[in-house]
C-alpha positions in Angstrom: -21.7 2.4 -15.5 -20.0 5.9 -15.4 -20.0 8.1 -12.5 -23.1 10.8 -13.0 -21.8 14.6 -13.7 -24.5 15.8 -11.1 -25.9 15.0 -8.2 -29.1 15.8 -6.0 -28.6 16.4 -2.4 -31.1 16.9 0.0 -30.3 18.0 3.3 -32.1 16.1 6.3 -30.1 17.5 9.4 -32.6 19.8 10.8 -35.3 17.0 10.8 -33.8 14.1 11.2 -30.6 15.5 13.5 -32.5 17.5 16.4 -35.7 13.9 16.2 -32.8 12.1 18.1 -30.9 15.0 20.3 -33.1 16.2 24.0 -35.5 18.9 23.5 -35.6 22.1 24.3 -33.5 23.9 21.3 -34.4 27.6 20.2 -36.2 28.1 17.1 -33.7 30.7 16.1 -31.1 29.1 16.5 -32.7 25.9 14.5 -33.9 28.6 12.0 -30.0 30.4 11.7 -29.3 26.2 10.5 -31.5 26.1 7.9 -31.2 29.4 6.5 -27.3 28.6 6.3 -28.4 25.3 4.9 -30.1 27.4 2.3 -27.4 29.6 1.9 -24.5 27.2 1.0 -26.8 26.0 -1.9 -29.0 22.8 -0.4 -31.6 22.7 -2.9 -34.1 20.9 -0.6 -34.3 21.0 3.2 -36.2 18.5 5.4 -36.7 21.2 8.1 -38.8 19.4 10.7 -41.8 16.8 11.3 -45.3 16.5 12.0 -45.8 13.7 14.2 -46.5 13.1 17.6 -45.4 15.1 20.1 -45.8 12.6 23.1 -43.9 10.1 21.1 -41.0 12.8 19.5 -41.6 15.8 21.7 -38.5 17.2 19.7 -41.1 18.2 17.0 -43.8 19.6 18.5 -43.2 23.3 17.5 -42.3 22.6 14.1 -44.9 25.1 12.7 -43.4 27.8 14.5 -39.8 26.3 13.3 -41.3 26.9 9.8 -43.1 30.0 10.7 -39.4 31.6 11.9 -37.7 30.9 8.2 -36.5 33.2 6.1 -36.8 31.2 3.3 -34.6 31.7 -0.1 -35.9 31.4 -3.3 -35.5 28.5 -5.2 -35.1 26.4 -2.1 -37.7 23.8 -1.3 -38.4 23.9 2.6 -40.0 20.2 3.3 -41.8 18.3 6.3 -42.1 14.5 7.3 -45.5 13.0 8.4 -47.0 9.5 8.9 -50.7 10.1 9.6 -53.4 12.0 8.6 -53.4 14.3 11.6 -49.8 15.1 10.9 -50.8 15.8 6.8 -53.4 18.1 8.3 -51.0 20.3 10.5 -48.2 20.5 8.0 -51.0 21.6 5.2 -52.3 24.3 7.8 -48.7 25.9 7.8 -47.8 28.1 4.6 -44.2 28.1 4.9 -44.0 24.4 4.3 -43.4 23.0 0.8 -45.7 19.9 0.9 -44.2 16.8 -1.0 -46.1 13.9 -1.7 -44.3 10.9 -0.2 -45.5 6.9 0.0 -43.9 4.9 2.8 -43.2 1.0 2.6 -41.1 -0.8 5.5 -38.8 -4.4 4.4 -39.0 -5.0 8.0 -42.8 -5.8 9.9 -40.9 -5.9 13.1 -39.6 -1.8 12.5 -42.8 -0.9 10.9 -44.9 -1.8 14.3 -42.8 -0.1 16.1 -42.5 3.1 14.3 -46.2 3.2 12.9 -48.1 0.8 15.6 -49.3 -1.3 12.5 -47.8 -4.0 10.2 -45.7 -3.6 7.2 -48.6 -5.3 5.2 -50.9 -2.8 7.3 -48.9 0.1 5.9 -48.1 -0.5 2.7 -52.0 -1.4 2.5 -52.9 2.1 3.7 -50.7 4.2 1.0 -53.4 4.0 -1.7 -55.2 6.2 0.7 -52.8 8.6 0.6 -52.9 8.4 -3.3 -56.2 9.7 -2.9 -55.5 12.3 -0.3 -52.5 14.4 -2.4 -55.3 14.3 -5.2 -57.5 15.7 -3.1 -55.1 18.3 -2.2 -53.8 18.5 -5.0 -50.2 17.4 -4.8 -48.5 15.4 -7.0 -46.8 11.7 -5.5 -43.3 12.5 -5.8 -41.0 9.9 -4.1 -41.8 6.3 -2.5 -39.5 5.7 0.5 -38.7 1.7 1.3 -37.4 1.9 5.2 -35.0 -0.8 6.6 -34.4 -2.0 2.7 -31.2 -3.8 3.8 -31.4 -4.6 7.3 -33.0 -3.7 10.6 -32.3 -3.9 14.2 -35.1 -5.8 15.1 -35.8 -8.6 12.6 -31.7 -9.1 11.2 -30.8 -9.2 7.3 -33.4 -8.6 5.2 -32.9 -10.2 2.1 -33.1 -9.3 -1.5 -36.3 -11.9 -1.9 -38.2 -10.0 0.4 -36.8 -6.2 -0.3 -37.8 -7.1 -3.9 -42.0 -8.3 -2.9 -42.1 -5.0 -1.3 -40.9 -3.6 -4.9 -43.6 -5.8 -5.9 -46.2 -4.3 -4.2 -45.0 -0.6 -5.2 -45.0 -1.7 -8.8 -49.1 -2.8 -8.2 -49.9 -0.3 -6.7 -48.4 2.3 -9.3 -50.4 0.6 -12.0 -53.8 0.3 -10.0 -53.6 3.9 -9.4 -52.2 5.1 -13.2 -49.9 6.6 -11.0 -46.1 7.6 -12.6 -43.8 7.6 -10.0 -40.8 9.9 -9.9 -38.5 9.0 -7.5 -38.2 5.9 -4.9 -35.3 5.8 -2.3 -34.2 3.0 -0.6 -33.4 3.6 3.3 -30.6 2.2 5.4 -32.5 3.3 7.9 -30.3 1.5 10.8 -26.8 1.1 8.6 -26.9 -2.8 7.3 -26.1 -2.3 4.0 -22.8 -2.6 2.3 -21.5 -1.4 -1.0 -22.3 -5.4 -2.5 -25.7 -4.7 -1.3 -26.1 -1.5 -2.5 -25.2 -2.4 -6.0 -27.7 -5.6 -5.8 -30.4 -3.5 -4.8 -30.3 -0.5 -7.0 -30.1 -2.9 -9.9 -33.4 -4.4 -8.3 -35.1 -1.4 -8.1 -34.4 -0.6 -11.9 -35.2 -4.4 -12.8 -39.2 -3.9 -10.6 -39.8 -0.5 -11.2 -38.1 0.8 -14.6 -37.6 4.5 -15.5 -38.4 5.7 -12.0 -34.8 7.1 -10.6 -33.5 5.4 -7.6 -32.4 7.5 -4.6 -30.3 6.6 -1.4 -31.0 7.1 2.2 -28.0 5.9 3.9 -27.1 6.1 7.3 -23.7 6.1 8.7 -24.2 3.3 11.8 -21.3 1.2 11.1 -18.9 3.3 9.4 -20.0 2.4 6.0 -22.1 5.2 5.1 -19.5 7.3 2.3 -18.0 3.5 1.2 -21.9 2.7 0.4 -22.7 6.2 -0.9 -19.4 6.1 -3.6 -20.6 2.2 -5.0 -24.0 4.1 -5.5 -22.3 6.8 -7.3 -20.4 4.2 -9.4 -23.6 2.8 -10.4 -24.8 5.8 -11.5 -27.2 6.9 -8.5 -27.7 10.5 -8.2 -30.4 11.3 -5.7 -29.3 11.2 -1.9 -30.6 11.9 1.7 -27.5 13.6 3.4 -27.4 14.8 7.1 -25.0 18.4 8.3 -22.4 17.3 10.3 -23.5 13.9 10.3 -26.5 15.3 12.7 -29.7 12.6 13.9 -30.7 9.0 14.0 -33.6 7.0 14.3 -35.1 6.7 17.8 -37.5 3.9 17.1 -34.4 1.5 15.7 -34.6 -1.0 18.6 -31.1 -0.6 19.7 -29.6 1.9 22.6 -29.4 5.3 21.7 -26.4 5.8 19.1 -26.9 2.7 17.3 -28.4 4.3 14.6 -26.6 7.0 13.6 -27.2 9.9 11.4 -27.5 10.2 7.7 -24.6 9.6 5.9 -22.8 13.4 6.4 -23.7 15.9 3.8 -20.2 17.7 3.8 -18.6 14.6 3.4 -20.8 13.5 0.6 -20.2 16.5 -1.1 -16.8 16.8 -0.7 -16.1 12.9 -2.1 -18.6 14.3 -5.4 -15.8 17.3 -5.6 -13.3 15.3 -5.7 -15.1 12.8 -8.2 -15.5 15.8 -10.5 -19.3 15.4 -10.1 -21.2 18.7 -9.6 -23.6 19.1 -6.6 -24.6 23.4 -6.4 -23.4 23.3 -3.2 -20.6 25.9 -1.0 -18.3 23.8 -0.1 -17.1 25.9 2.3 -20.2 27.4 3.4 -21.9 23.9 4.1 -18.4 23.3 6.4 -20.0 26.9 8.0 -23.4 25.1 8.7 -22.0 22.6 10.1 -20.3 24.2 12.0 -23.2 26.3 13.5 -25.0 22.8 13.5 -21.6 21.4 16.3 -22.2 24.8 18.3 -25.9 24.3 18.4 -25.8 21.0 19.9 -23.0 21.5 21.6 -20.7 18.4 21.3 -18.1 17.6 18.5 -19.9 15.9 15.6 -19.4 13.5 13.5 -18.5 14.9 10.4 -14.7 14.6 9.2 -14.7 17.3 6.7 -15.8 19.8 9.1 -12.2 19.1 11.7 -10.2 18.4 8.5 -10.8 21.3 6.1 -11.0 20.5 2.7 -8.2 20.0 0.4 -8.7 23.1 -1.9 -6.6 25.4 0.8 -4.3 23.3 1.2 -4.1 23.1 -2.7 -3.4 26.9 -2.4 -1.0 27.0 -0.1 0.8 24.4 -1.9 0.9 26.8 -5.4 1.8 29.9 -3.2 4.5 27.9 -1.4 5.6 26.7 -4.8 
């Protein structure tokens, strides 16, 4: 399969980088992120997240996160909840571009303890929420499956299993005459591998055909851009990326850094660059954002691009020198 010319990147950093770090950031400065996030080019931004604040007290003022945005046209400003309640505070803020989104977990073990209920229990409780973005009038965009190759908790999960839960996505899509989009699988604590990746892309296509298959890899174990280019090379282009290789997941049942960050968005860019493959992203202003995103947080991240440079100056120097 060849290589796609463009590719759809949607940045996750503000959300899913400052879930993970202490809290206690300023809004303006987590607002000066996203705008720059905007700015470079990201098309879609997962700004923040409606959940609990005893359990992710990093979140709690994400309405006035939203609230503080100067928001670009064009630019689709997005939120992440689980629950009703969470639905309810995320509708009751304009700022935020609501997105219909259905969760299924590959792993029971992850699923309790992210969601306090079963995977069966979850999945069970998405036709629900089928109902409620009618009611409100949203249309079902995407379908995440979390842990779709592996998970801390419960080891490999294996094709078998990854493709009931496709199953179950498929029935429920035809119960509900519902035409899905989009539906991502998540590495949500880094076990896949480009094999895997390949396997399970061509399950997803095989279950659920003519709905376009998106990634969400993270970057645990160093495999996050080797995992991201087989997915290009099968023709994926729909990805989760993270600034600066920002965040984690802090329900992953490991020690804090053992699941790390989204594979890094500059990186990710930078390797569709070089493939020829378009993104509408600033190269060089997303290396900016991340940037800001290092002198936020205050610690050198984890993205390579951002220490390195890219190889477009030194491509210039080379002709002037020459």
């Amino acid at each position: 399969m060849s290589l796609p010319r463009h590719v759809e990147i949607h940045e996750e950093g503000p959300r899913e980088g400052f879930q993970i770090e202490p809290p206690g950031f300023a809004i303006g400065e987590r607002a000066a992120l996203v705008e720059a996030l905007a700015d470079a080019g990201c098309a879609q931004i997962q700004v923040a997240s409606f959940v609990s604040p005893k359990r992710v007290p990093q979140m709690a003022d994400a309405a006035e996160l939203f609230a503080a945005l100067r928001k670009r046209a064009g630019t689709r400003y997005t939120a992440l909840w689980l629950n009703e309640a969470g639905f309810g505070r995320a509708r009751a803020v304009p700022q935020v571009d609501l997105t219909g989104t259905l969760y299924f977990y590959a792993s029971d073990a992850f699923s309790r303890q992210n969601n306090g209920r079963s995977a069966a229990e979850f999945a069970a409780e998405q036709r629900a929420w089928v109902q409620r973005y009618r009611d409100a009038g949203i249309a079902v965009d995407a379908a995440y499956v979390m842990t779709a190759f592996g998970c801390n908790l419960e080891g490999d999960v294996s094709e078998d299993r990854l493709d009931g839960v496709l199953a179950g996505v498929a029935h429920l899509l035809r119960d509900e005459a519902l035409a899905l989009p989009k539906l991502y699988l998540a590495d949500t604590v880094g076990w896949a591998n480009p094999h895997a990746v390949r396997r399970r892309v061509d399950l997803v296509r095989t279950r659920l055909p003519g709905v376009r298959v998106g990634l969400h890899l993270h970057d645990t174990r160093g495999l996050g851009i080797a995992n991201a280019f087989a997915a290009l090379e099968h023709g994926v282009d729909l990805f989760d990326a993270s600034v600066a290789g920002l965040g984690g997941c802090p329900f992953c049942g490991h020690a804090q850094g053992s699941a790390a960050g989204n594979v890094c968005t500059e990186d990710l860019v930078f390797l569709c660059h070089e493939l020829g493959i378009a993104t509408g992203i600033d190269l060089e202003r997303l290396l900016d954002a991340a940037r800001l995103a290092e002198r936020i947080v205050g610690r050198r991240l984890e993205g390579k691009l951002m220490h390195a440079g890219t190889l477009d100056a030194w491509r210039r120097g080379a002709r002037v020198a020459s």
